[in-house]
C-alpha positions in Angstrom: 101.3 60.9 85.3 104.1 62.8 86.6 105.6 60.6 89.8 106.2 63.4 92.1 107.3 62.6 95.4 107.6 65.1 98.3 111.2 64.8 99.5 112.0 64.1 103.6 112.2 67.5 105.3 110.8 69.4 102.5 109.1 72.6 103.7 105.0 72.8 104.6 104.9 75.6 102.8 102.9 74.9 99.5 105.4 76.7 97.5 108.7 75.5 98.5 107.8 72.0 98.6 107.0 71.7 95.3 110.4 73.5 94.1 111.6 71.4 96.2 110.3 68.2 95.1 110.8 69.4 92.1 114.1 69.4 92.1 114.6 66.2 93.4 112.1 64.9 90.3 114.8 66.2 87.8 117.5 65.2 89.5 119.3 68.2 91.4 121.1 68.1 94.8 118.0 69.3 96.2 119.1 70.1 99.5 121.0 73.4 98.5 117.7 74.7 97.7 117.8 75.3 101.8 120.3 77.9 101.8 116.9 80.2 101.1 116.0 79.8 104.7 119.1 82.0 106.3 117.3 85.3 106.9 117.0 87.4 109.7 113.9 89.7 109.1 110.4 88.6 109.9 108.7 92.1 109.5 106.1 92.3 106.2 106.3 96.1 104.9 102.6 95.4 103.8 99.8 97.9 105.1 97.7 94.3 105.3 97.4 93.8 108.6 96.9 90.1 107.9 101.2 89.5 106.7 102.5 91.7 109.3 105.0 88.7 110.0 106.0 86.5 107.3 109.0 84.4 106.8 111.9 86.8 105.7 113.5 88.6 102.4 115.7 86.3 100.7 118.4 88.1 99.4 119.6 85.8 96.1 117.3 83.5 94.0 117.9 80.5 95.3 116.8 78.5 92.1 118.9 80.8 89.2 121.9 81.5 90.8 122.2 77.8 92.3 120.9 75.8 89.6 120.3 78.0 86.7 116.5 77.3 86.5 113.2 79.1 87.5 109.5 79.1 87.7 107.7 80.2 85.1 104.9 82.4 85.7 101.6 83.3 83.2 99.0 85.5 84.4 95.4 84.0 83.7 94.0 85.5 80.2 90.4 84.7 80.4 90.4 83.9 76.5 92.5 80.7 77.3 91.7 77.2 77.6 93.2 76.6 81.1 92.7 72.5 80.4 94.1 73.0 76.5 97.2 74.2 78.0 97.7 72.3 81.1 96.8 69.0 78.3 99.7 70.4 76.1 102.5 70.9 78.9 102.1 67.7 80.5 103.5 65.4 78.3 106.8 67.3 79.1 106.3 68.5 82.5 104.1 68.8 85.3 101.9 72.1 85.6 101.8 74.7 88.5 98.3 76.4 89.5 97.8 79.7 91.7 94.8 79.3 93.3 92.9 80.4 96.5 92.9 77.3 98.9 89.2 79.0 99.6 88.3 76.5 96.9 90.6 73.9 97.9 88.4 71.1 99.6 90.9 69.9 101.2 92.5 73.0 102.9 91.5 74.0 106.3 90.8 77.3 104.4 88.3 76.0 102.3 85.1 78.3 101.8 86.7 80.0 105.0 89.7 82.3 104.0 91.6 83.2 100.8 94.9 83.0 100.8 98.0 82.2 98.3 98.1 78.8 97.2 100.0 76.9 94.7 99.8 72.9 93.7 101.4 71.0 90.3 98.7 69.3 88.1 100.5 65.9 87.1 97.9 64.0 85.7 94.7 64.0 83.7 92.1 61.4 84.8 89.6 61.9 81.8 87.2 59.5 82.4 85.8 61.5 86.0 87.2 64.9 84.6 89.3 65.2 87.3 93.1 66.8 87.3 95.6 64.7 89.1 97.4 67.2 91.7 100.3 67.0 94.0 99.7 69.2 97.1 102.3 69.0 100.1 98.6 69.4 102.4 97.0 66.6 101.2 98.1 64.1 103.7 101.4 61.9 103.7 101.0 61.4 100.3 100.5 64.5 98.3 98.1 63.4 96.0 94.2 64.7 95.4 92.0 64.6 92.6 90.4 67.8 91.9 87.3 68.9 89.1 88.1 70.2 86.4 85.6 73.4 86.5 87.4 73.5 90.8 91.0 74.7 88.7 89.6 76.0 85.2 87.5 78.7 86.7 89.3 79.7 89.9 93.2 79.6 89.1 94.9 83.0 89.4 98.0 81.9 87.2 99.5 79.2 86.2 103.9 78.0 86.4 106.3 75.7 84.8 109.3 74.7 85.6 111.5 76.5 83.2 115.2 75.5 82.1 117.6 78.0 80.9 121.3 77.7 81.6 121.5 74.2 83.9 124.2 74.7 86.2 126.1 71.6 88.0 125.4 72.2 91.5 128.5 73.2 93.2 129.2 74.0 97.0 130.9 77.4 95.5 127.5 78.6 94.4 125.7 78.0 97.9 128.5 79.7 99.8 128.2 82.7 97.4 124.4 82.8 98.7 125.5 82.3 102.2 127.8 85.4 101.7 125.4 88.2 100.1 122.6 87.0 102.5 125.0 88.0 105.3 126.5 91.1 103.8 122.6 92.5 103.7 121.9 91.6 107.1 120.4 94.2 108.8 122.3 94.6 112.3 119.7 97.6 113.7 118.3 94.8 116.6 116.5 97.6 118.3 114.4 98.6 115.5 113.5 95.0 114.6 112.6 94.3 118.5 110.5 97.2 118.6 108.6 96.4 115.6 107.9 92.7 115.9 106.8 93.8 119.4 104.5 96.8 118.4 103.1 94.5 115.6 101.5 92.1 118.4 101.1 94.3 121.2 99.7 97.3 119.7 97.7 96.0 116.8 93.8 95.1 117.6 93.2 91.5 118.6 90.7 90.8 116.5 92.6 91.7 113.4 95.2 89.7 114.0 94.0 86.9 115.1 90.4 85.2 113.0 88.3 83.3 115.5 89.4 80.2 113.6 93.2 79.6 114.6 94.1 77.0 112.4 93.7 80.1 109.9 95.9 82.5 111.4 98.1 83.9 108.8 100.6 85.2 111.5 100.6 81.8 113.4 101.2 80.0 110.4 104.0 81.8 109.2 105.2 81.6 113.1 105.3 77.5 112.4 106.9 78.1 109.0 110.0 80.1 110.2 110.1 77.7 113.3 110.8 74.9 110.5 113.3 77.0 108.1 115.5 77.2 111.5 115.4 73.1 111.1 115.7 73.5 107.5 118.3 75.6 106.8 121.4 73.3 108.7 120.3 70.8 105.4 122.0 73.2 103.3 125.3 73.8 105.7 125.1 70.0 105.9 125.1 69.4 102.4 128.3 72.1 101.9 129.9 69.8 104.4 129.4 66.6 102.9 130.9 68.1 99.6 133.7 69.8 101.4 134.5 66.9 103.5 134.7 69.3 106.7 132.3 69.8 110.0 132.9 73.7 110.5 129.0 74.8 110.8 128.6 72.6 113.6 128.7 75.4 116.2 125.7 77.2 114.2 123.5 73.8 114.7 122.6 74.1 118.4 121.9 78.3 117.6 119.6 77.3 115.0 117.5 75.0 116.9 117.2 77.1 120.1 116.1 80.0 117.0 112.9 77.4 116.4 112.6 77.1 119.7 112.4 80.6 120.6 109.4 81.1 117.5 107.3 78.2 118.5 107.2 79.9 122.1 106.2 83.0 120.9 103.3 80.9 118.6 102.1 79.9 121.9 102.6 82.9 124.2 100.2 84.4 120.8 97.8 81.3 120.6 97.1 82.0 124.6 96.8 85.4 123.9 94.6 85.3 121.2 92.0 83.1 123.2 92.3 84.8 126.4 92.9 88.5 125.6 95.7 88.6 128.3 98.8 89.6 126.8 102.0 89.5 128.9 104.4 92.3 127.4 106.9 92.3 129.4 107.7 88.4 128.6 106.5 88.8 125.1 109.4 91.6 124.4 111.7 88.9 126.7 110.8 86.6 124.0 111.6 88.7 120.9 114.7 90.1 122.4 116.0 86.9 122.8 114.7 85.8 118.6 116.8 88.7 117.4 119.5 88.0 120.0 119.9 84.6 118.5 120.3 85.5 115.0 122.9 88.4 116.2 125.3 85.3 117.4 124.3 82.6 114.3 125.5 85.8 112.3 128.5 86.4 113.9 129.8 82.4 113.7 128.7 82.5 110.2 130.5 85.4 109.6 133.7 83.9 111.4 133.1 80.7 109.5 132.8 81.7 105.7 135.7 84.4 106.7 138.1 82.0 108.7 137.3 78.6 106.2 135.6 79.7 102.9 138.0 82.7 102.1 
């Protein structure tokens, strides 16, 4: 069995924490993964109602440019032995399912939603035809033993993580992410304001929001860009302590008044949601002040890479 262990602050999101306790499994500075969570735009371009806000485009692959490795995708061919394969990989290395947390007994989604969900398949135990799996929603500890037939018939694809060209981690290589994520922001405010707003104010209710709120794509994705606001000063930390300097310390307090500012609007939407009563007028108050914030982490970043990291 694979000894997988979910790293502190790693991400609730099922597929970040595993790369992320991935990483930390083989031995990387794990904690430049983080420089994925700078982004600034939280608007889905999907006709799905459903992902109308999701956390934002990254603009560089955080895993190939920083480290030089990648996951491994393979659609599911219905002539293959799911369990042959997973029993060949996992010798070498643990295995990554796509599956719909609609069959996930322990998901709050179970039998309820479907929705995109990934876990690693470490182990094999035999004996109860169980695989061994590492999910980052299965309690403190990560692990859950799920049937066999649960993965074999329901998985959607399956991953590995694949080695190519394994770079040494190097605080160059973060900064150069830093640096293309902020020379594709996107400085039209107004536009974003108007469309986060129209997205919750002019969209039905109903289609939004499912009467079950601990299902709420939106409001999920509200909680996960509220924790990339704490995550992301891991990767500016991590420069720092490799640089031996403390200049991202002005961005820190920005950053946590950006989480701040999402986990109000969660619960101006949670109200919302149960009451019908929306109050637009502090809802856009609320949004103007989201994209205010990033306006000013921009412009000290911007300061910072240009003034420091010439």
């Amino acid at each position: 069995m694979h000894k997988i262990t979910i790293p502190e602050n790693s991400s609730s999101n099922c597929y970040d924490s595993i790369v992320y306790s991935l990483l930390k499994y083989h031995g990387f500075d794990h904690e430049a993964y983080n420089i994925k969570y700078f982004y600034t735009d939280y608007l889905s371009p999907s006709e799905n109602i459903a992902y109308g806000i999701y956390r934002g485009k990254s603009h560089v692959n955080i895993l190939k440019d920083i480290y030089g490795v990648d996951l491994v995708f393979k659609d599911r061919s219905e002539p293959e032995n799911i369990f042959e394969t997973i029993s060949e990989l996992l010798p070498d290395r643990p295995v990554g399912i796509k599956i719909s947390p609609y069959h996930c007994f322990w998901s709050p989604f179970y039998r309820k939603a479907h929705y995109t969900h990934m876990l690693l398949v470490v182990g094999i135990n035999s004996r109860e035809k169980k695989y061994i799996c590492f999910d980052v929603h299965h309690g403190s500890v990560g692990y859950v033993e799920v049937d066999f037939d649960t993965i074999n018939q329901n998985h959607e694809k399956y991953f590995v993580f694949g080695f190519k060209e394994v770079k040494k981690t190097e605080p160059a290589l973060a900064m150069e992410a830093i640096r293309c994520s902020l020379d594709n922001f996107d400085d039209n405010l107004d536009r974003k304001k108007a469309g986060m707003f129209d997205y919750f104010a002019k969209n039905d209710r109903g289609a939004i929001f499912p009467k079950n709120l601990d299902t709420s794509i939106p409001l999920i994705n509200l909680t996960w860009i509220a924790e990339d606001k704490r995550h992301f000063p891991i990767a500016l930390r991590y420069i720092e302590s490799k640089t031996d300097s403390s200049v991202f310390a002005p961005i820190y307090d920005l950053l946590a008044v950006a989480g701040q500012k999402f986990l109000h609007l969660k619960t101006i939407l949670i109200k919302y949601a149960i009451s019908g009563v929306l109050g637009e007028d502090y809802l856009k108050k609320i949004i103007d002040q989201i994209f205010d914030t990033d306006a000013l982490i921009v412009a000290q970043l911007r300061n910072i890479m240009g003034d420091v990291y010439k």
